[in-house]
Each structure stands twice: as structure tokens, then as C-alpha cells.
C-alpha positions in Angstrom: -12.2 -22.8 10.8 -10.0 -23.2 7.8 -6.7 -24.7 7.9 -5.5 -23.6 4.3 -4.5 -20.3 3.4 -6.9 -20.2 0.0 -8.5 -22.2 -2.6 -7.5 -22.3 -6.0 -10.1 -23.3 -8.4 -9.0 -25.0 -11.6 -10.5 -25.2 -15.1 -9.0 -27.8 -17.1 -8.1 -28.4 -20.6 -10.2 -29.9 -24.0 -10.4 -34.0 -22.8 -9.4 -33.3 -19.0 -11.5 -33.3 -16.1 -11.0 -32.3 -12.3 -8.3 -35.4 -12.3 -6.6 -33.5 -13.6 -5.9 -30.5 -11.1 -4.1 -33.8 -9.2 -0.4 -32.9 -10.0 -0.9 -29.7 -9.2 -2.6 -30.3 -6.1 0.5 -32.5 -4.6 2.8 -29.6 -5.9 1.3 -27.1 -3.8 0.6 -29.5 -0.4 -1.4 -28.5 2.5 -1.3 -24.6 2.3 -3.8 -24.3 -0.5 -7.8 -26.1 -1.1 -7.2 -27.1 -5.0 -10.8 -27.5 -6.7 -10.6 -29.5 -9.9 -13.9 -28.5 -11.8 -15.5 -30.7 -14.4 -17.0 -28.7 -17.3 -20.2 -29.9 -19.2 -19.0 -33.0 -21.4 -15.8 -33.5 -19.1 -15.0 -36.4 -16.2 -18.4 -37.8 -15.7 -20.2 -34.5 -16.0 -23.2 -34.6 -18.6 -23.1 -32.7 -21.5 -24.6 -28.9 -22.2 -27.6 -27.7 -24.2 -25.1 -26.0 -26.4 -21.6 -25.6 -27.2 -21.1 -22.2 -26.2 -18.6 -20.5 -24.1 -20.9 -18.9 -21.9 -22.7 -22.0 -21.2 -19.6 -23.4 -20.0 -18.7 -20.0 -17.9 -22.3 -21.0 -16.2 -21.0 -24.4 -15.4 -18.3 -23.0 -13.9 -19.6 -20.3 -11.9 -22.4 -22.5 -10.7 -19.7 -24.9 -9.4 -17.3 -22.1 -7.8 -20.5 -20.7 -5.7 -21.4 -24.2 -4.9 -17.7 -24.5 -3.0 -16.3 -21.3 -2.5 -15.7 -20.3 1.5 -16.2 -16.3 1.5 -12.3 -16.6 1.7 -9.4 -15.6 -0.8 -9.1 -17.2 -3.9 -7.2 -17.6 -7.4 -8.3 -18.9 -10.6 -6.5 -21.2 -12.3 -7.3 -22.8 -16.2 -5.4 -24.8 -18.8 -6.2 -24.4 -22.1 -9.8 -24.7 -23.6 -10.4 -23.4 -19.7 -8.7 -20.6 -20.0 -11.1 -18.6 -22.4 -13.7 -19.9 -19.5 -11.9 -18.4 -17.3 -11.7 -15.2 -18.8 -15.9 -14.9 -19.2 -16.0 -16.2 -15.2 -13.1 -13.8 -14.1 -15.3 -10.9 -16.2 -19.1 -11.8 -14.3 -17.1 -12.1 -11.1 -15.8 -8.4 -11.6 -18.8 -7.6 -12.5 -21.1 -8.7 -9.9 -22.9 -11.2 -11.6 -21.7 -14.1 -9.3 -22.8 -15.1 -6.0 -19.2 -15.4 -4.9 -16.6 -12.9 -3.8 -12.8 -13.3 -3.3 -10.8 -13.5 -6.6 -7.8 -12.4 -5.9 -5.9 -13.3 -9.7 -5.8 -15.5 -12.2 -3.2 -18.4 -13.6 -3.3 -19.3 -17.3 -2.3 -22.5 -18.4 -1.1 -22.3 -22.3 -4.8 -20.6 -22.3 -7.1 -20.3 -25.3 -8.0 -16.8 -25.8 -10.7 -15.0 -26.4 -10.5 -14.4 -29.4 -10.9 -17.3 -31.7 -8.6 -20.0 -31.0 -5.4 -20.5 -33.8 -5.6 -23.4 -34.7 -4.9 -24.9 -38.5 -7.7 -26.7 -40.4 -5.6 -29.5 -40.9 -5.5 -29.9 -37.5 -8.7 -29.2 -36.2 -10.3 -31.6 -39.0 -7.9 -34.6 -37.2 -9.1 -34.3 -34.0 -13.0 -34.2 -35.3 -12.3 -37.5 -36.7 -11.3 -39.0 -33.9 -14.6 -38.4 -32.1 -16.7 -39.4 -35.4 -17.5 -42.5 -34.2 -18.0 -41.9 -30.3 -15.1 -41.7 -27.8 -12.0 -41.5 -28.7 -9.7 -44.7 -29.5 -6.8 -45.5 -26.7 -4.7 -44.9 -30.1 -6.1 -41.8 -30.7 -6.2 -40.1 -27.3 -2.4 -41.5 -27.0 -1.7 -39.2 -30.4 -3.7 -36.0 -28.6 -0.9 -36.6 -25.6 2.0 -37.8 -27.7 1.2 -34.0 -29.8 1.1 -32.1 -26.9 4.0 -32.7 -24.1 7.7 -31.6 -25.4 9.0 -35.5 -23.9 7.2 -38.5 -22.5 5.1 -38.3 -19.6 6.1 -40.7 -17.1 4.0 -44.1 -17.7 1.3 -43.5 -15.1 0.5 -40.2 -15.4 0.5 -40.9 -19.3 -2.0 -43.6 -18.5 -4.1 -41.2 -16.3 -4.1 -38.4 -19.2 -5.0 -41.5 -21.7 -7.9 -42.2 -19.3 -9.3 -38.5 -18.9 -9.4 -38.3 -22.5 -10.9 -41.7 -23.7 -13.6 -40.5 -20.9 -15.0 -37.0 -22.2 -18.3 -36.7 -24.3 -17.3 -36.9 -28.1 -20.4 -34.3 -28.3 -18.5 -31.9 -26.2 -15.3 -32.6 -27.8 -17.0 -31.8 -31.5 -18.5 -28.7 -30.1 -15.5 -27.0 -28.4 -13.8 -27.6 -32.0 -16.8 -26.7 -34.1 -18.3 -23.8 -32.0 -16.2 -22.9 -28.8 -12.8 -22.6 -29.9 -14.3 -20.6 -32.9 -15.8 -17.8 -30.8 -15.4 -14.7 -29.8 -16.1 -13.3 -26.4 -13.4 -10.6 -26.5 -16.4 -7.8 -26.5 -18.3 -9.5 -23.6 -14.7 -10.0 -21.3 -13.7 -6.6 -22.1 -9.9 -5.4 -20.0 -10.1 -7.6 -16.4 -8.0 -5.6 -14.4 -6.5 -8.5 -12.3 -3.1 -9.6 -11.2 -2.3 -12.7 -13.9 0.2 -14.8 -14.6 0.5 -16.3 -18.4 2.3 -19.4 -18.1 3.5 -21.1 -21.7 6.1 -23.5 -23.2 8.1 -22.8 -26.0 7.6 -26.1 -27.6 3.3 -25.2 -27.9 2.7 -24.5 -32.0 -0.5 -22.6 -31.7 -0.8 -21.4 -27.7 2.5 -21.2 -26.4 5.1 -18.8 -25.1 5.7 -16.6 -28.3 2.3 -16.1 -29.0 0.2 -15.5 -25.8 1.6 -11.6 -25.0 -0.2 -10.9 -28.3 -3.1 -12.7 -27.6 -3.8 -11.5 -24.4 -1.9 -8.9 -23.5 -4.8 -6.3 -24.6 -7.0 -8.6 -22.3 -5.1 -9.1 -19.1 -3.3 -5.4 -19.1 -1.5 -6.5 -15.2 -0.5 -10.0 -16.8 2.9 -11.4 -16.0 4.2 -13.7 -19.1 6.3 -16.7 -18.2 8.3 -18.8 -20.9 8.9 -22.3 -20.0 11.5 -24.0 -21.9 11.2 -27.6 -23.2 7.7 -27.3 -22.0 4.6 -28.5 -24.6 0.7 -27.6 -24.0 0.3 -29.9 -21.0 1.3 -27.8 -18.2 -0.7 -29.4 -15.6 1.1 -32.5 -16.5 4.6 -31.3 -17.8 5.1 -28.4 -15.2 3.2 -29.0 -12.0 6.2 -28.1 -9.5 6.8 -25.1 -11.7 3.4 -24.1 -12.0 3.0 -24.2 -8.1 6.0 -22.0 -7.4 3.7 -19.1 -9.7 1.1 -19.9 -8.0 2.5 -19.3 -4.6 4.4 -16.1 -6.3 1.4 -14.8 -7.5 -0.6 -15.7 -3.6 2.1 -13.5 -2.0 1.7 -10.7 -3.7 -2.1 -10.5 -3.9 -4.1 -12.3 -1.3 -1.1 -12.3 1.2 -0.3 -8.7 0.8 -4.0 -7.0 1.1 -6.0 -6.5 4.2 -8.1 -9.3 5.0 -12.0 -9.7 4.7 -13.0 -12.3 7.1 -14.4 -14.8 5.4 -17.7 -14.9 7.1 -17.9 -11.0 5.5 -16.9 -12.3 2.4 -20.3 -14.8 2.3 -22.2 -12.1 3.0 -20.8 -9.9 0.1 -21.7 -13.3 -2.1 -25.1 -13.9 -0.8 -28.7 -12.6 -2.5 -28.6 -9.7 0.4 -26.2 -7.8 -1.6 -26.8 -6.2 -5.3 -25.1 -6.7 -8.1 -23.8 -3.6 -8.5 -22.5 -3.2 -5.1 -21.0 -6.8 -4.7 -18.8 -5.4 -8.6 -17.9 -2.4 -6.6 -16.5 -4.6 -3.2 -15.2 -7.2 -5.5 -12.7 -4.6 -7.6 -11.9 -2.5 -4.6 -10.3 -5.8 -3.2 -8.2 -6.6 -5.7 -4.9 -6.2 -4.8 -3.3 -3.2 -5.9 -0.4 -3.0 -8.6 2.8 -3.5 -7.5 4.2 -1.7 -10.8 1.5 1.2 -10.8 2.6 4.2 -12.8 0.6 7.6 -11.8 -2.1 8.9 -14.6 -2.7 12.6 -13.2 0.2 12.9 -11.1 4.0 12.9 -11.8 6.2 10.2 -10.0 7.4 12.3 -7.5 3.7 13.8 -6.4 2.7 9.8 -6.0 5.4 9.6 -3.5 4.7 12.8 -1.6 0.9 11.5 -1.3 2.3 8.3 -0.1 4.4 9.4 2.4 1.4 11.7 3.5 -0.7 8.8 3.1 1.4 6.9 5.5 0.9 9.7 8.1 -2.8 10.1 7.9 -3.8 6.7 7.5 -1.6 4.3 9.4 -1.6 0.6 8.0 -0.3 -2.8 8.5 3.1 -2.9 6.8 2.6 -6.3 5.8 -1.3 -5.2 4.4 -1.2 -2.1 2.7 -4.0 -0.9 0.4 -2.1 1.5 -2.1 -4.3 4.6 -0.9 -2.2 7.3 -2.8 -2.5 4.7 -6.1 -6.3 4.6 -5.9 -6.9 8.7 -5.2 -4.4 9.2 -8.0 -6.9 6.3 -10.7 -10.2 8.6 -9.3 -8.3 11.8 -10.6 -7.2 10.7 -13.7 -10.5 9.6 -14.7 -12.8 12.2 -13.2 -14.1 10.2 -10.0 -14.4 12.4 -6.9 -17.1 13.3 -4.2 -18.2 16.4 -6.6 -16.9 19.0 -4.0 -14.8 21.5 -4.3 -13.3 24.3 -1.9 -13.5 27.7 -2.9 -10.6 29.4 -4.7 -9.4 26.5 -6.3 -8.6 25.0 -9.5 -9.8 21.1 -10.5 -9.0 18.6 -8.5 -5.9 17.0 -10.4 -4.8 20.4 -11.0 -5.1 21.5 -7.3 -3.2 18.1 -6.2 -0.3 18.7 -8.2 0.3 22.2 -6.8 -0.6 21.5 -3.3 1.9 18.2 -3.7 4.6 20.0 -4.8 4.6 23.0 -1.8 4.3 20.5 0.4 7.5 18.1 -1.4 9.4 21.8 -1.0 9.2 21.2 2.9 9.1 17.9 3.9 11.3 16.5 6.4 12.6 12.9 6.4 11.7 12.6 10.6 8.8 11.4 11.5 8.4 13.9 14.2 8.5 17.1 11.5 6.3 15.6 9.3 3.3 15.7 11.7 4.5 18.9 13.0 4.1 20.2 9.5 0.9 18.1 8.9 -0.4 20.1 12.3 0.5 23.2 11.0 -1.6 22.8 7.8 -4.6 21.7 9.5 -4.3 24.7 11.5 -4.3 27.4 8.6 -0.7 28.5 9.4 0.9 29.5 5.7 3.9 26.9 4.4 7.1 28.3 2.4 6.0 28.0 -1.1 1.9 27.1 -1.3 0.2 28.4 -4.1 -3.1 29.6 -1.8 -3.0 31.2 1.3 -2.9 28.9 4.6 -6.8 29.3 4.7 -7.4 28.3 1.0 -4.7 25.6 1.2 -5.8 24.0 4.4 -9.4 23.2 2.8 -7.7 21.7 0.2 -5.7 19.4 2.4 -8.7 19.0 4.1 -10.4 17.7 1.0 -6.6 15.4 0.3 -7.8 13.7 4.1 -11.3 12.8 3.0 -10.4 11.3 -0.2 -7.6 9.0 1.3 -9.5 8.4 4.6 -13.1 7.7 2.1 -10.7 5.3 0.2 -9.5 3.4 3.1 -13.0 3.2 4.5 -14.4 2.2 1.3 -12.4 -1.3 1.0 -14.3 -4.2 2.2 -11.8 -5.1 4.7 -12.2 -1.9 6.0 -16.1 -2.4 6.0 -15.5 -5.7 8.7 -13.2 -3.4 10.7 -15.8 -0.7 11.4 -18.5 -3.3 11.3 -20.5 -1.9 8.7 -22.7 -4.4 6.6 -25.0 -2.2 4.9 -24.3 -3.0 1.6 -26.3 -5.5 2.1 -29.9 -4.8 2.7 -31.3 -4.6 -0.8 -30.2 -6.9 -3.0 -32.8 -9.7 -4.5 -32.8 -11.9 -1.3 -32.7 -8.9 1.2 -36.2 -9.6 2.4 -37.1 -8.1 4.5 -34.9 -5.1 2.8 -33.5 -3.0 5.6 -32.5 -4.2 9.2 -35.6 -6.1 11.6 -33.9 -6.1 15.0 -32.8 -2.3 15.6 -30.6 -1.8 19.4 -27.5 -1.9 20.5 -25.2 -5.2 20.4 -27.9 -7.1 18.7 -27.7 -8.5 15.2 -29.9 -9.9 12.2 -29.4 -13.4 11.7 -27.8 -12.8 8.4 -25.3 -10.6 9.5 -21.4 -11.7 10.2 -21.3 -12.7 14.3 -19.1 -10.1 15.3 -21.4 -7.5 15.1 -23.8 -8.0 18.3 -26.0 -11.1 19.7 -29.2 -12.7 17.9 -32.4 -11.9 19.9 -34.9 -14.4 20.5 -38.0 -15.2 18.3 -40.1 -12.8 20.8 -37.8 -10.2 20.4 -39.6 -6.8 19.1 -39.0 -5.8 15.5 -39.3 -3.2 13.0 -40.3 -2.6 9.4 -36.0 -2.1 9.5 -35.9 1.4 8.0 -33.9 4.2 9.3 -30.7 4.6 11.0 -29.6 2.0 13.6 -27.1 2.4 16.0 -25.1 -0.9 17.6 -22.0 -2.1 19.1 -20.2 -4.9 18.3 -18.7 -7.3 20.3 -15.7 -5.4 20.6 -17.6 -2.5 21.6 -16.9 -0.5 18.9 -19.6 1.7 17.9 -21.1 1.6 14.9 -23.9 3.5 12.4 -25.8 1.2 9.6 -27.6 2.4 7.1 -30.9 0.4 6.2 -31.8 0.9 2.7 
């Protein structure tokens, strides 16, 4: 059992290591598990084969999956670790990371990824001061001195002195030569994930002023903050401020979508589940925009099909998937179950017509809008639809699947019902499918909730077909063995 609310992995800057992530660590106390994460060449860690991005992305993954819980978590990276970040945040959208949970992402003064700005002037400094091995005290105290708007307090100077003196001047050449230079923009692609851009206005090359350009195209949901009097060194300048984002950014995310338990959520990570399906449960957790603006309908049909939403589909008022949001995004780009009632027009064009009737006649009690609700199901004919009752009750019909088939398709809502079968055929599924097929009994991979582990001499099966099970709760439920 867990006694934090989430972990928030850091990637730090060019010179720092996991020390770093200290600060920010006592800024946030007990609630959150900070992770400081030493890239190749970094703290004590040895360096790469190469000087590529992706190779430190691999570092990084591989050290997320080693520690991550199953629970919620954020991503947070200064710097040289914020175009890391970007290539991690992308594989973990994607599936191709054994770990599930990302719930957003905090950028430090972040390098982009694009090529990092960065004069040659400058960047032909700093390679002299690893010419000759580590850097010189005197040298790593100019690399602080040039990046904080005032003096750092003596010992945490000392302790930035330290980190620096103590990375590889191998990995220190090749972020300069070869990683800051490189472009993974085409490889990142848009991550569409909560983020918070955090910069000061005293940064030449990375701060406030010019991150919205750099990643604005990249990070289309990112929230920019300015920092006055601030330099690069965030983690070291701004930890108290860069805590209370963190925590901003926590309550609307993690905090305000349903829960996967985290046993679920190691499941989703594991082998057993594909690639493609762990992408699919990893985006539909994402919590959804606060700020969405509707693509196929107008403002006013989004708020009709929430408020319907809100009758059909009841949900925690403190945990809300935006159901109306996400059937409104599968319009808009074409996704749909491929059926369509008889008699009517496409599906976004059949929404905003059948919205509208119903806008016409909705009450503001509670009481009259099931009535009316009741009355459509039952094929009675409403003041002002465009179809007869008949014709318009399918296509309500077809309004109840799509937000009931979006509630049911959110991981959360997976745990709920107790389905796991997402996970019988991925690489490690083996055997693929189910072995132990009955009521109330589980596989030993599966989350405990769902049924009790038979014995060794218990009677199996070559796990294909349907099985039928209770969990522990009783609740019935139907898996699917691939």
C-alpha cells in the first residue's frame, strides 16, 4: 500500500544528476514519490555507446519501468532532459514502454526538439572546459554563475559545483556536439498531454520568451509560465514555485480522472498486454481538457450532450471522464462503430440535428429530463425532431452506445467491470488466452479482485473461448480470451 498520492519522475539538466531532483523533492513533502534519474554520463551513471537522444530516452525509460508502481504519475525534466522527455512522453503514448500511468508533463527551461539555440560562441566555451577531462571547480562555478539570475545560497551552490565537476566530460562533449544538435521533432510528433512550460525571463536561449514558439506546435494542451528574475536553473532557483505547478497540474489531471488501481495499471505495463493496446489504454487515460473546444459540434450541442451525458451515464463529480468531449473528437475525425440507422444522414450531421430538437425541449429539472429521455426511448415524437419518433429513437439509441462504449472503454472503467482481456496476447502472454476457466477463479497474472487462484492440481484449458467469472464482489463478468 502506497502512502503517496503519485510519483513524479525527474530528468535533469546537462551536468546534473538525480541530486538534483532534492530541492524539489523537500518542496513537495510527503504527498508525492520524487524519482531523480541519472542519464548515461550523469551522477555516477556510466556513459552511453553514443550521444544520441534516443539512447538517452532508453536510459530513461529503462529506469522509469524499473520503479514505476502501476500508479499515476507525472514527468518532470530540466533542460538537456526536457527533449528526453519529449522522446519518453512519445513511446509512452505510444505503447512502446512497459509502464502505464503518465498523467502530464513539467518542463524545466526545456531543450526542444528541435535543435537546441544556442550561439557558437557559447557552445565552443563550454567544450573547452571538458577538453582536458572533468571540468575545473572554476569552470563548473562559471556554468552556475551563467545560469541563475542571483547567487544560489552557498550550499546548494556547492552541491550544483559538485554535480557538475562529477559528470563524464564524454557525455558532456556529446550532448554539445550531437544531442543538443538534433532533431527528433518527426519522431515526437504532437503529444497530446496536459503540460506545463515553466521559464525565467532572465534565460538567453531557453527561457520564457522563447519556449511558446519552440514548443507550442509540440505540446498543443501546454500551459506557459513566466517566472520573473528567474535564470535556467529552475530546480535550484524555483523549487517552491515549481512544486506549487506541480501540485496545480496533479489536481487537474491525476486527481480529477477516474482511478485505475494500481495493481491494473501493472498489468496494462506488463509483457501480457500489446503494444498497440497498452497506446490505446494509455491515451484514453489521459485526463481530458479542461479548455476543450468542440470540432463537429457547436458549443451549445457540446453542452446539450453533456447534460444528456450526465443523465445516461452517471459519474463521480469529483472523477469525470469528459464523455460528450470524446464522442464529439471520434466525430470530427471519422471514428465510430461503422453503423448507422436507417433514414439518416452521417453521423456528425445526424448529431447536430438530433442535438438541437432535443436543446428545443429540455427542462432544467431533473425529473423532466428523464421523463423526456423515457419518452424518446419509447418512440413517442418530440416538438421539433427532424425524423419521426421511430427514426429518431434509433438515432438516440446509437447517441447511448457511443457514450456508454466510451465510458466502458476507459481503463478505469475496465477494473470496474473487471475486465482484463486486453491482456492475453501480447509478447509475454504465454500461454495466450486464459488457463483456469470458472467462476470466481483467476489466472495468476490477473489483478486479485477478480476471483481466487486455484491450486497446482487444478484442471486447465488450452484458455480459448469465452469465460464467464465473478469477482470478489460478485459482480459478473465476460472475458474474452484472445
Amino acid at each position: 500500500m502506497t502512502n503517496h498520492d503519485g510519483t513524479i519522475f525527474f530528468l535533469p539538466g546537462l551536468g546534473f544528476g538525480s541530486a538534483s531532483a532534492a530541492p524539489l523533492a523537500a518542496a513537495l513533502g510527503d504527498r508525492f514519490r520524487v524519482v531523480g534519474i541519472d542519464l548515461p554520463g550523469h551522477g555516477r551513471t556510466p556513459d552511453a555507446v553514443d550521444g544520441s537522444v534516443s539512447t538517452l530516452a532508453d536510459a530513461a525509460v529503462t529506469a522509469i519501468e524499473a520503479k514505476a508502481d502501476g500508479g499515476p504519475w507525472l514527468l518532470a525534466a530540466h533542460s538537456m532532459g526536457g527533449k528526453v522527455a519529449a522522446l519518453v512522453a512519445a513511446r509512452v503514448l505510444s505503447g512502446h514502454a512497459n509502464v502505464f500511468g503518465l498523467a502530464g508533463v513539467v518542463l524545466l527551461a526545456p531543450s526542444p526538439p528541435t535543435p537546441e539555440p544556442m550561439d557558437d560562441d557559447t557552445r565552443a566555451l563550454m567544450l573547452s572546459w571538458a577538453e582536458n577531462g572533468p571540468l575545473a571547480e572554476v569552470d563548473a562555478r562559471k556554468f552556475i554563475a551563467q545560469n541563475v539570475a542571483s547567487s544560489l545560497d552557498a550550499a546548494v551552490e556547492q552541491d550544483a559545483v559538485g554535480q557538475v565537476r562529477q559528470m563524464s566530460p564524454l557525455a558532456w562533449q556529446r550532448w554539445l556536439n550531437e544531442g543538443s544538435r538534433e532533431n527528433i521533432s518527426a519522431t515526437v510528433g504532437v503529444i497530446d498531454l496536459p503540460v506545463v512550460v515553466m521559464a525565467g525571463e532572465d534565460d538567453d536561449d531557453l527561457g520564457a520568451s522563447a519556449q511558446p514558439r519552440l514548443l507550442g506546435a509540440v505540446y498543443p494542451r501546454a500551459r506557459f509560465v513566466s517566472l520573473p528574475a528567474t535564470g535556467h536553473l529552475l530546480p535550484y532557483e524555483q523549487p517552491h514555485k515549481v512544486a506549487v505547478e506541480i501540485v496545480r497540474l496533479w489536481e487537474s489531471t491525476a486527481a480529477a480522472s477516474p482511478e485505475v488501481d494500481p495493481e491494473w495499471g501493472r498489468v496494462i505495463a506488463s509483457h501480457r498486454t500489446g503494444v498497440e493496446e497498452r497506446s490505446l489504454l494509455a491515451r484514453r487515460a489521459v485526463a481530458d481538457d479542461l479548455n476543450y473546444r468542440p470540432r463537429a459540434l457547436s458549443p451549445g450541442q457540446l453542452a446539450t450532450l453533456r447534460a444528456l451525458a450526465d443523465r445516461l451515464v452517471p459519474q463521480s463529480e469529483a472523477r469525470r471522464i469528459d464523455l460528450a468531449a470524446r464522442v464529439d473528437a471520434d466525430l470530427a475525425s471519422g471514428r465510430g462503430d461503422g453503423w448507422r440507422p436507417f433514414g439518416l444522414p452521417d453521423d456528425a450531421s445526424a448529431y447536430r440535428l438530433g442535438l438541437d430538437a432535443i436543446a428545443a425541449v429540455w427542462a432544467d429539472g431533473v425529473a423532466q429530463q428523464d421523463a423526456l429521455i423515457r419518452r424518446i426511448i419509447a418512440g413517442e415524437l418530440i416538438t421539433g425532431a427532424p425524423w419521426g419518433g421511430e427514426v429518431f429513437g434509433r438515432w438516440f439509441e446509437d447517441l447511448r452506445t457511443d457514450l456508454t462504449r466510451t465510458w466502458m472503454a476507459h481503463p478505469a472503467s475496465l477494473s470496474r467491470i473487471g475486465y482484463d482481456g486486453f491482456a492475453t496476447s501480447g509478447p509475454g502472454a504465454e500461454p495466450a488466452g486464459y488457463v483456469s476457466l470458472g467462476a470466481g477463479v483467476r489466472d495468476p497474472w490477473e489483478p486479485a479482485d477478480l476471483g481466487t487462484l486455484l491450486s497446482d492440481t487444478a484442471d486447465e484449458s488450452d484458455g480459448s473461448g469465452d469465460r464467464g467469472a465473478t469477482n470478489n464482489t460478485g459482480q459478473a463478468r465476460r472475458e474474452n480470451a484472445a
